[in-house]
Structure formats: C-alpha cells, structure tokens
DSSP file (Angstrom, degrees, kcal/mol; ACC not computed):
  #  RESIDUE AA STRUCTURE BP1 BP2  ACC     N-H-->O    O-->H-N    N-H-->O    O-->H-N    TCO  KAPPA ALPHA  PHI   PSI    X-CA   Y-CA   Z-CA
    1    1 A X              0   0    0      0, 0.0     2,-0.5     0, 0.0    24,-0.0   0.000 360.0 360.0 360.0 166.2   15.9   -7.4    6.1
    2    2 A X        +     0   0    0     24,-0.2     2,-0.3    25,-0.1    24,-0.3  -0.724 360.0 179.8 -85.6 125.4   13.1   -6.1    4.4
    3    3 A X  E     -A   25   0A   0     22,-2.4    22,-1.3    -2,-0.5     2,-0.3  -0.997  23.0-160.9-153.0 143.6   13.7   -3.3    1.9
    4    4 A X  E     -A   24   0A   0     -2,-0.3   109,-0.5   107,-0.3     2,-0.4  -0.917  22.5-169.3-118.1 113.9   11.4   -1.0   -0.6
    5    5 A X  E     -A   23   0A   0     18,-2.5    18,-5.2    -2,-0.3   107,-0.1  -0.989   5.5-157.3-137.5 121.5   13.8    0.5   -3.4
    6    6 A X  E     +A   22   0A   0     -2,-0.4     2,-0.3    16,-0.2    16,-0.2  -0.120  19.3 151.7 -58.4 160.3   12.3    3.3   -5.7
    7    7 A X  E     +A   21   0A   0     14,-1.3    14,-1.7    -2,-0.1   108,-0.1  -0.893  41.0  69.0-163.5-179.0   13.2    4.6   -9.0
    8    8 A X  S    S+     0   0    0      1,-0.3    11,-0.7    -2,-0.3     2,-0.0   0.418  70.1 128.2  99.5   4.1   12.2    6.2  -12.2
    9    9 A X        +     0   0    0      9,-0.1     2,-0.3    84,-0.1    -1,-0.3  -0.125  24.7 109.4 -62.5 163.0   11.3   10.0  -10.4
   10   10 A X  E     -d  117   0B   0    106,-0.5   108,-2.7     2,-0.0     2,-0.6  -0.997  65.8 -37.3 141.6-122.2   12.8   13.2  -11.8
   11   11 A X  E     +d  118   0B   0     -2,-0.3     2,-0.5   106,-0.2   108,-0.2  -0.908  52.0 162.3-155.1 111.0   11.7   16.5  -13.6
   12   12 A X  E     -d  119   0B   0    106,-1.0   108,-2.8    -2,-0.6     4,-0.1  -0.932  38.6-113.7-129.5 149.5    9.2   16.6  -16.4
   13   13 A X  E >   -d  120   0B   0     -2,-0.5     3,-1.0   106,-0.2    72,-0.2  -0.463  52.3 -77.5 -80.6 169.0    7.2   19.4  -17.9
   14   14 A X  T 3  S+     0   0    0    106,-3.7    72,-0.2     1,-0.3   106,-0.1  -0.178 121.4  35.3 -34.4 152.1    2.8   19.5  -17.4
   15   15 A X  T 3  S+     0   0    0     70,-1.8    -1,-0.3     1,-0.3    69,-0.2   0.348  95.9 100.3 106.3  10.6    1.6   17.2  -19.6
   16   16 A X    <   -     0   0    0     -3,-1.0    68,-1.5    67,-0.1     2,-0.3   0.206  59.1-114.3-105.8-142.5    4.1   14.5  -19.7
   17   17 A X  E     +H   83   0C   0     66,-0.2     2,-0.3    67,-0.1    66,-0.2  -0.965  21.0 178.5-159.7 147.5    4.5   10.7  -18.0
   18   18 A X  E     -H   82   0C   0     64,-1.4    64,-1.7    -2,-0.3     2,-0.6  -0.945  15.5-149.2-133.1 161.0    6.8    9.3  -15.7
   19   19 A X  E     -H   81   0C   0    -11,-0.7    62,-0.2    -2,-0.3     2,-0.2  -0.812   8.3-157.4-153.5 115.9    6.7    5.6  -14.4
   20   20 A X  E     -H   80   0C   0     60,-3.8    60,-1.9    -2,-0.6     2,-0.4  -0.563   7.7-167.2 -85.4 154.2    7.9    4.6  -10.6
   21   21 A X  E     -A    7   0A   0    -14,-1.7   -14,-1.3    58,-0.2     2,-0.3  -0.755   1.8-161.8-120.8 179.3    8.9    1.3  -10.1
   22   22 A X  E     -A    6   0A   0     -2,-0.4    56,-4.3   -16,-0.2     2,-0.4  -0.826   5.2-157.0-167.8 133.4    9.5   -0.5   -6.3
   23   23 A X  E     -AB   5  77A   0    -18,-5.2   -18,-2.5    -2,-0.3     2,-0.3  -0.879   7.4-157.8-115.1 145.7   11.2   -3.3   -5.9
   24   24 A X  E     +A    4   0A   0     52,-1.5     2,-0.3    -2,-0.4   -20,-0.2  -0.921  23.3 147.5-117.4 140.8   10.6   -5.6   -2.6
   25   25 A X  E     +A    3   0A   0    -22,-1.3   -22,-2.4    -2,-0.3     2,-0.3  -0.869  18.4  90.4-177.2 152.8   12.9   -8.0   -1.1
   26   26 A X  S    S-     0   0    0     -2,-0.3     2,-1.0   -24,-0.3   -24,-0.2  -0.960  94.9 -33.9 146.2-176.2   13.8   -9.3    2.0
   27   27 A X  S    S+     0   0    0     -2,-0.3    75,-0.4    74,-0.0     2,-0.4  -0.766  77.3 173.1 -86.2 109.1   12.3  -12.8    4.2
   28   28 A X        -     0   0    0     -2,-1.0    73,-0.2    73,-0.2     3,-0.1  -0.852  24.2-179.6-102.0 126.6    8.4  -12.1    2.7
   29   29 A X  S    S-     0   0    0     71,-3.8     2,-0.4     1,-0.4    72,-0.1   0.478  71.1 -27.8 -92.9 -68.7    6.0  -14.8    3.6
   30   30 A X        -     0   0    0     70,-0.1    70,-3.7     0, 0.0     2,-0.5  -0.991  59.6-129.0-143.9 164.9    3.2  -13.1    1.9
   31   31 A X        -     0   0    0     -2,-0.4    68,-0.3    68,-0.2     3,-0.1  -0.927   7.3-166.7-120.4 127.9    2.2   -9.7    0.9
   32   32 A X        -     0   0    0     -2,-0.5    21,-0.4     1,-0.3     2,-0.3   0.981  68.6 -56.8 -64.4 -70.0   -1.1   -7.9    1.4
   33   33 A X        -     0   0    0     65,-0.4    65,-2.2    19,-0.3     2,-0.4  -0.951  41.9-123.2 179.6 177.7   -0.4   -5.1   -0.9
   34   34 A X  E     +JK  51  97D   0     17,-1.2    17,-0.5    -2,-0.3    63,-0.3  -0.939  28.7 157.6-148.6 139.6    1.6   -2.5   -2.0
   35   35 A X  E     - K   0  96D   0     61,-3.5    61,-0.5    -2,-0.4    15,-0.1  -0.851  25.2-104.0-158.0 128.1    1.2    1.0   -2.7
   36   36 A X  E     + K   0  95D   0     -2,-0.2    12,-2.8     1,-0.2    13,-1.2  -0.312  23.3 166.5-116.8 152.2    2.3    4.6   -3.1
   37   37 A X  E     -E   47   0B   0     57,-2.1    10,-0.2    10,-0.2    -1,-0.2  -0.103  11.9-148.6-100.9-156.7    2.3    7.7   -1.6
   38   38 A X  E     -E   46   0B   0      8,-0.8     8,-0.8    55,-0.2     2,-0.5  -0.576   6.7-169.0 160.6 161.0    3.8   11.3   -1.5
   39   39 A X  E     -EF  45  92B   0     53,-1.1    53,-1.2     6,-0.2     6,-0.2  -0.967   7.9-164.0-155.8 101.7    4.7   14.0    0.3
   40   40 A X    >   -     0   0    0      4,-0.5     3,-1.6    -2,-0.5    51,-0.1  -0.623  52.3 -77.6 -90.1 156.1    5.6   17.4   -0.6
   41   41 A X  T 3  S+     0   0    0      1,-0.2     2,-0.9    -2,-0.2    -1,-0.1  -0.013 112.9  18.1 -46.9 150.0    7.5   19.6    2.5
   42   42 A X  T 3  S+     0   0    0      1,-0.1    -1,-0.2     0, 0.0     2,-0.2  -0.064 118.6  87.6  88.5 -40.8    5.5   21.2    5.7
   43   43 A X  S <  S-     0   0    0     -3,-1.6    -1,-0.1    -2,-0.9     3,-0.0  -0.445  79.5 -81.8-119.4 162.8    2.6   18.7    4.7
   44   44 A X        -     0   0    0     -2,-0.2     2,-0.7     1,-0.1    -4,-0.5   0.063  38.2-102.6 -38.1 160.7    1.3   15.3    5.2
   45   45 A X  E     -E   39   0B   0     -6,-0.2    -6,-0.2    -8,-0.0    -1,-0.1  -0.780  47.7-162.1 -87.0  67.2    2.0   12.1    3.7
   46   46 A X  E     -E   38   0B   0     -8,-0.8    -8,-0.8    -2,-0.7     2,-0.2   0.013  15.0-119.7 -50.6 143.8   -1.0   11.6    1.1
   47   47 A X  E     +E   37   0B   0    -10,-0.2   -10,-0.2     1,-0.1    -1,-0.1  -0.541  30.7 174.2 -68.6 161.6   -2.1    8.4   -0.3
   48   48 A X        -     0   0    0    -12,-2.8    12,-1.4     1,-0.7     2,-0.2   0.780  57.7 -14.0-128.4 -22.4   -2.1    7.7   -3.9
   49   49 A X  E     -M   59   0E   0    -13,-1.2    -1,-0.7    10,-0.2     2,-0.3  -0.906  53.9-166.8-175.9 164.4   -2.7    4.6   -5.1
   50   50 A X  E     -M   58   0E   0      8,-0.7     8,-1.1    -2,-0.2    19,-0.2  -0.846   3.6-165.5-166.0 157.6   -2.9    0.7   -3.2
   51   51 A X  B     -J   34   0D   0    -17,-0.5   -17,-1.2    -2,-0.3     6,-0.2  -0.709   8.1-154.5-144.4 110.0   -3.1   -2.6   -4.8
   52   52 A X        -     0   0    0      4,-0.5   -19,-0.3   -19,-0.2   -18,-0.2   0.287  35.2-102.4 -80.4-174.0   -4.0   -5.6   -2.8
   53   53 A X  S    S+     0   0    0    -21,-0.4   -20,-0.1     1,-0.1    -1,-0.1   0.701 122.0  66.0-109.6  12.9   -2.9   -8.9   -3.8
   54   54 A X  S    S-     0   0    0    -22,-0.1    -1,-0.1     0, 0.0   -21,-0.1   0.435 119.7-112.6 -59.3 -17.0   -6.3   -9.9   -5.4
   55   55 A X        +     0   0    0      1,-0.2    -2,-0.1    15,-0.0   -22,-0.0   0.400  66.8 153.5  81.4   8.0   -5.1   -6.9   -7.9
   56   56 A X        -     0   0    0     -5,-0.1    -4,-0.5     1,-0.0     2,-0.3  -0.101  34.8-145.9 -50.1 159.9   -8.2   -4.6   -6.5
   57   57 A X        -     0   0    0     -6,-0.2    -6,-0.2    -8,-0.0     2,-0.1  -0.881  19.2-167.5-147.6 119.7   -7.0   -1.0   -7.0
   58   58 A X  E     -M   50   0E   0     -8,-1.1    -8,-0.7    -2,-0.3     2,-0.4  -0.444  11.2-178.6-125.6 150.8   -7.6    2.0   -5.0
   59   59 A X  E     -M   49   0E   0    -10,-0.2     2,-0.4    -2,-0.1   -10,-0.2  -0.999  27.9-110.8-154.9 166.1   -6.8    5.4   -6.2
   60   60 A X    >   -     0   0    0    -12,-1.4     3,-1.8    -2,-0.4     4,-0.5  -0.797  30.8-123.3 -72.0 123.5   -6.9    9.2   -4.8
   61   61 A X  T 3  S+     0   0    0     -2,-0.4     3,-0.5     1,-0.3    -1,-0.1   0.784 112.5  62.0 -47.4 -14.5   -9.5   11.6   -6.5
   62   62 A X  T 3  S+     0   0    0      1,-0.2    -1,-0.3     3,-0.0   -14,-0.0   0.651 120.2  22.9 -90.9   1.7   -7.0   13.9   -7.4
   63   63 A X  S <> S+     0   0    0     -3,-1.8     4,-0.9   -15,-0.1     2,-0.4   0.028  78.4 127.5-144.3  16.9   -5.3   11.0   -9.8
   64   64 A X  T  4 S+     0   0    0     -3,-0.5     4,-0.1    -4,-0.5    -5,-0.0  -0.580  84.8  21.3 -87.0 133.9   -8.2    8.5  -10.6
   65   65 A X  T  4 S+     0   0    0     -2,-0.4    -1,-0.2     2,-0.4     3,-0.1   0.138 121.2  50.1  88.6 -20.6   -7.6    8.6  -14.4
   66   66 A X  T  4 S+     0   0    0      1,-0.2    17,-3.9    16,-0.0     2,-0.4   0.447 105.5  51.3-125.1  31.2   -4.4    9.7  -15.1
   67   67 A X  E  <  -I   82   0C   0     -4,-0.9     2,-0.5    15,-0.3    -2,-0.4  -0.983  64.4-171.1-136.0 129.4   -2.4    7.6  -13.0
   68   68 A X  E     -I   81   0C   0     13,-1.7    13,-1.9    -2,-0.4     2,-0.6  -0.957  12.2-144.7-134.9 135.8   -2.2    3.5  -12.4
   69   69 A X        +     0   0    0     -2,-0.5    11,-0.2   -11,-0.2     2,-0.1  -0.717  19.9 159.6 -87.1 124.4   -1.0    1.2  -10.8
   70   70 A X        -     0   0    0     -2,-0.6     9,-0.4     9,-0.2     2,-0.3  -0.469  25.2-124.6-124.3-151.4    0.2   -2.5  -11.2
   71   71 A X        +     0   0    0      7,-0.3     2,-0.3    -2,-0.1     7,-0.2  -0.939  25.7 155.4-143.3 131.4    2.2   -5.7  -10.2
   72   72 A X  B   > +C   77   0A   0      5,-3.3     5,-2.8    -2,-0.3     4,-0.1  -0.966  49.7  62.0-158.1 155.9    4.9   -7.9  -11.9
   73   73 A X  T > 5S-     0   0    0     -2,-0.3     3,-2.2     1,-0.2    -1,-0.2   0.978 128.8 -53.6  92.6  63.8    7.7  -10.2  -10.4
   74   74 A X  T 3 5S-     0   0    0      1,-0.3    -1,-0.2    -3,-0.1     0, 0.0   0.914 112.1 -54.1  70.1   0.8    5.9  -12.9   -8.5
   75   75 A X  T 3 5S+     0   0    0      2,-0.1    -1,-0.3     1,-0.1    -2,-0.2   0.406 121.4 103.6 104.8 -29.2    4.0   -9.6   -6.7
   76   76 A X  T < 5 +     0   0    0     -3,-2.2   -52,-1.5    -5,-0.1     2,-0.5   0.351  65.4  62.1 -87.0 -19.4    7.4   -7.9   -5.6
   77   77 A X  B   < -BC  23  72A   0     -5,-2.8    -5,-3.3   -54,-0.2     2,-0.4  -0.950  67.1-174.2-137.8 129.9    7.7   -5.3   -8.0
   78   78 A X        -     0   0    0    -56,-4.3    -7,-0.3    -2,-0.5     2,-0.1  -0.968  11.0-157.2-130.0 123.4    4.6   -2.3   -8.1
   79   79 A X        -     0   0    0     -9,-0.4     2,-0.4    -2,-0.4    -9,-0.2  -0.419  13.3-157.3 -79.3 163.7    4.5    0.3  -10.6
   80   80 A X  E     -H   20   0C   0    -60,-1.9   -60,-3.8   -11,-0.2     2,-0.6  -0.902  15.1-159.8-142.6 114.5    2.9    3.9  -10.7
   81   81 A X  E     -HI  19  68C   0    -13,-1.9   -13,-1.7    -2,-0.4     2,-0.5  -0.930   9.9-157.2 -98.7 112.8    2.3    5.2  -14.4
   82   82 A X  E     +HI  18  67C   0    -64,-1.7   -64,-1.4    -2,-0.6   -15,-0.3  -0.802  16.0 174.5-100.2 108.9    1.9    8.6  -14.4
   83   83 A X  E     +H   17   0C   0    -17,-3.9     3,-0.2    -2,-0.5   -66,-0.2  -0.674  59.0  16.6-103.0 157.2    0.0   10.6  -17.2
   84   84 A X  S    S-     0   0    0    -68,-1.5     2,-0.4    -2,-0.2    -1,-0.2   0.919  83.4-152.5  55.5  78.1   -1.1   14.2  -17.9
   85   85 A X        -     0   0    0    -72,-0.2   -70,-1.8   -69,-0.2     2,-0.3  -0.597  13.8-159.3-101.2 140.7    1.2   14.8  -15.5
   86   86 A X    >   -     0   0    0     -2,-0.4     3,-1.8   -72,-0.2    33,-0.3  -0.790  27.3-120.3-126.9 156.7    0.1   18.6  -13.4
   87   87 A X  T 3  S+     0   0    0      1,-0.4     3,-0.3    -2,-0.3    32,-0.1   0.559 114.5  68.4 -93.6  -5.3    2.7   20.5  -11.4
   88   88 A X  T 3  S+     0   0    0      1,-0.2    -1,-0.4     3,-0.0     0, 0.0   0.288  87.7  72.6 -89.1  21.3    0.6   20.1   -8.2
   89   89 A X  S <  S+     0   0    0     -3,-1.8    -1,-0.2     2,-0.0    28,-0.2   0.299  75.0 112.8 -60.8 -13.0    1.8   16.1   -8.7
   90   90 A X        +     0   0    0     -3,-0.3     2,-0.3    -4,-0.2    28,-0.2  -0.532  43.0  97.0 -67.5 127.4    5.6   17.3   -7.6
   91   91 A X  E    S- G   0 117B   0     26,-1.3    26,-1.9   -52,-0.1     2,-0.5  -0.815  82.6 -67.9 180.0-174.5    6.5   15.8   -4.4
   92   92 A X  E     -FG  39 116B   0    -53,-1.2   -53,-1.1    -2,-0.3     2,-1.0  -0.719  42.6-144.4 -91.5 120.8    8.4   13.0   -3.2
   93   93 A X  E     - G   0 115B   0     22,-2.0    22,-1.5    -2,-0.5     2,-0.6  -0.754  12.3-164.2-101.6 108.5    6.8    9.8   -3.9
   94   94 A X        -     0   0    0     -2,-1.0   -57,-2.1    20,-0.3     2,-0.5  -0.668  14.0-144.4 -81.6 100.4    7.3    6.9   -1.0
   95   95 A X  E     -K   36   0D   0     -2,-0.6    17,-3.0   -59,-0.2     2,-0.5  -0.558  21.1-158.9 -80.6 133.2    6.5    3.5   -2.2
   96   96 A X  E     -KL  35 111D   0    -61,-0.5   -61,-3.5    -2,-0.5     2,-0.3  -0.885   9.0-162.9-122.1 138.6    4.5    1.1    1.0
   97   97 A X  E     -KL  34 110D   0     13,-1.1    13,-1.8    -2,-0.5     2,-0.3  -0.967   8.8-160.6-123.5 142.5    4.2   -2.6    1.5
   98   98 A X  E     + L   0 109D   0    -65,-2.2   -65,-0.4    -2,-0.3     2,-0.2  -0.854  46.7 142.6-114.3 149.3    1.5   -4.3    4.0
   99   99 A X  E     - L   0 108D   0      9,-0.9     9,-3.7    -2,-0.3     2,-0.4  -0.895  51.2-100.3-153.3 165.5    3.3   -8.2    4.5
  100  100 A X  E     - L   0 107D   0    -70,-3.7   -71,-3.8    -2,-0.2     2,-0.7  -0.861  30.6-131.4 -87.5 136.0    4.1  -11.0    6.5
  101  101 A X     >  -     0   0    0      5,-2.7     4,-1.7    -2,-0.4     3,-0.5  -0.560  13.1-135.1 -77.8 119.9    7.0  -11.3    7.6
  102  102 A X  T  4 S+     0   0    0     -2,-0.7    -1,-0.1   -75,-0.4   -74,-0.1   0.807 103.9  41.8 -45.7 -40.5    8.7  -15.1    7.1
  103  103 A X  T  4 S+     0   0    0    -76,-0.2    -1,-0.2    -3,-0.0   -75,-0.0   0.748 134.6  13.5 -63.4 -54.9   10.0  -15.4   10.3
  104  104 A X  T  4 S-     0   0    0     -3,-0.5    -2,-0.2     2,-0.1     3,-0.1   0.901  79.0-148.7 -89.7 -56.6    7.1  -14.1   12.7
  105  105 A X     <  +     0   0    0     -4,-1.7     2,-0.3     1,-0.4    -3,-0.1   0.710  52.7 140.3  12.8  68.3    4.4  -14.1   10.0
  106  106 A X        -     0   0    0     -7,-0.0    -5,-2.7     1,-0.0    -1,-0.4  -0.546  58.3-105.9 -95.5 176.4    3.3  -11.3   12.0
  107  107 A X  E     +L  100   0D   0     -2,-0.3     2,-0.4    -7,-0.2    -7,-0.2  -0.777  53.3 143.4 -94.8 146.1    1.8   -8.1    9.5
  108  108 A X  E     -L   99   0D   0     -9,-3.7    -9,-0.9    -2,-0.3     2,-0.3  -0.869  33.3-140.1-152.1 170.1    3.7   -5.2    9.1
  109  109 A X  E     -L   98   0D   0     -2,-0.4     2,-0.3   -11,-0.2   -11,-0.2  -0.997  11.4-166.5-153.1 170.3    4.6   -2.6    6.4
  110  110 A X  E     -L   97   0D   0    -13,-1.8   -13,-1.1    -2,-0.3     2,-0.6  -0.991  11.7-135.5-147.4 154.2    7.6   -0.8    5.3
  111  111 A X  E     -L   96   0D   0     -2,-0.3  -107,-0.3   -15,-0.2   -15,-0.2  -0.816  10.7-131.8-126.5 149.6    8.4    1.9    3.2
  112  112 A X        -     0   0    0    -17,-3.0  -107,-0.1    -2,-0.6   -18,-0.1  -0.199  40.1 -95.5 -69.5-176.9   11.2    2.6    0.4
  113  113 A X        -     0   0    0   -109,-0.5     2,-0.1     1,-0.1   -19,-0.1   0.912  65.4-105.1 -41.9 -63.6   13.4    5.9    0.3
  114  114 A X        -     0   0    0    -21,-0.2   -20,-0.3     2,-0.0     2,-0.2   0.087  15.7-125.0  91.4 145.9   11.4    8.0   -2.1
  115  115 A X  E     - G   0  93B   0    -22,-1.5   -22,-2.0    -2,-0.1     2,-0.5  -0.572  26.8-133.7 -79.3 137.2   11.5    9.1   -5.5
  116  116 A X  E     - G   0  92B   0    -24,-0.2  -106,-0.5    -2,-0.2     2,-0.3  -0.933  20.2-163.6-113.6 145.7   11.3   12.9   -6.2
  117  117 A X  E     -dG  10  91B   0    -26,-1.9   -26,-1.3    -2,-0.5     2,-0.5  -0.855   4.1-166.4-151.6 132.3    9.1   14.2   -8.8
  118  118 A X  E     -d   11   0B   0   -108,-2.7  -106,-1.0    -2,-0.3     2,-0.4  -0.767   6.4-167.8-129.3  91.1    9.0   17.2  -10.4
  119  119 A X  E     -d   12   0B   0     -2,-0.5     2,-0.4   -33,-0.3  -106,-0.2  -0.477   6.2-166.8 -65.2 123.5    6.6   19.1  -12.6
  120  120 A X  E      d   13   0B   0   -108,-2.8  -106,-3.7    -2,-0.4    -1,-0.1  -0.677 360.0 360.0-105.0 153.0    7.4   21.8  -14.3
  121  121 A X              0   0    0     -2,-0.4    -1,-0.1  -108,-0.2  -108,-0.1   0.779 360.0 360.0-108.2 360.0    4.8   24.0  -15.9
C-alpha cells in the first residue's frame, strides 16, 4: 500500500529553521506532485507549498520567502525548509501526494501522519 511518512518537526524558538522530509512508497506508477500542508486545532487544513513533477513550485503568501520546497529520490522524497521561522507557523504539518496508482493507474492522493511543529517566541 501507499504510504506518506513525515519527520524532522518539533519545537524551535522565532527565528530559527526546521526541515520536514516525506518519504513515499508503495505500487506508484507516477506522481503528479507532492506537497505540504498544516493544520493547527478547531481550524482548517491550509495549504503550504506544492511541487509538481515538472519542479513548478507553489507557495502560500504567508510563507513565500522563508520557506521551500524540493524533491530528491527518483521524486519520492519532498522536503519543506523552513526559515525565520514565526510562532503563528506552529501546527501540525501533513505531507500530500497526487499519483497514479500502479495497479489502476487511476489518480489519487494520500497523506502522511503529520509532523508537529512548534514555535516558540
């Protein structure tokens, strides 16, 4: 089966850096792109950042410049490097993959666990 596994969250003061990774694996035919979210309690599940697999790169206004996103592994593995890191960034960050699936090669997406991350000020 298809599975999205975080890491690399956890508790940093204002002004720091963190970097998420997500690993993909599972029967892939190909993958559209891959991208993170997050989601603090009570509230929605924002976007944050998308990477296609042309390597276009999409971002939120509230994180176009101190945050980016790439690609390594063959496509499979998407990073999120986080600078100047602000304590309204704290939430749980959900990494998402758009694919085909090997089997159907219908399109789908899936999402890891999440990562928590936590600014302090």
């Amino acid at each position: 089966q298809v599975q999205l596994v975080e890491s690399g969250g956890g508790l940093v003061q204002a002004g720091g850096s963190l970097r998420l990774s997500c690993v993909l694996s599972g029967p892939i035919f190909s993958i559209n792109g891959m991208g993170w979210y997050r989601q603090v309690p009570g509230k929605q599940r924002d976007f944050v950042a998308f990477i296609t697999s042309g390597g276009s790169t999409g971002y939120a206004d509230s994180v176009k410049g101190r945050f980016t996103i790439s690609r390594d592994n063959g496509d499979r593995t998407v990073y999120l490097q986080m600078n100047s890191l602000k304590p309204e960034d704290t939430a749980v960050y959900y990494c998402k993959a758009d694919y085909k699936n090997l089997w159907t090669k219908t399109t789908t997406s899936s999402w890891g666990q999440g990562t928590q991350v936590t600014v302090s000020s």
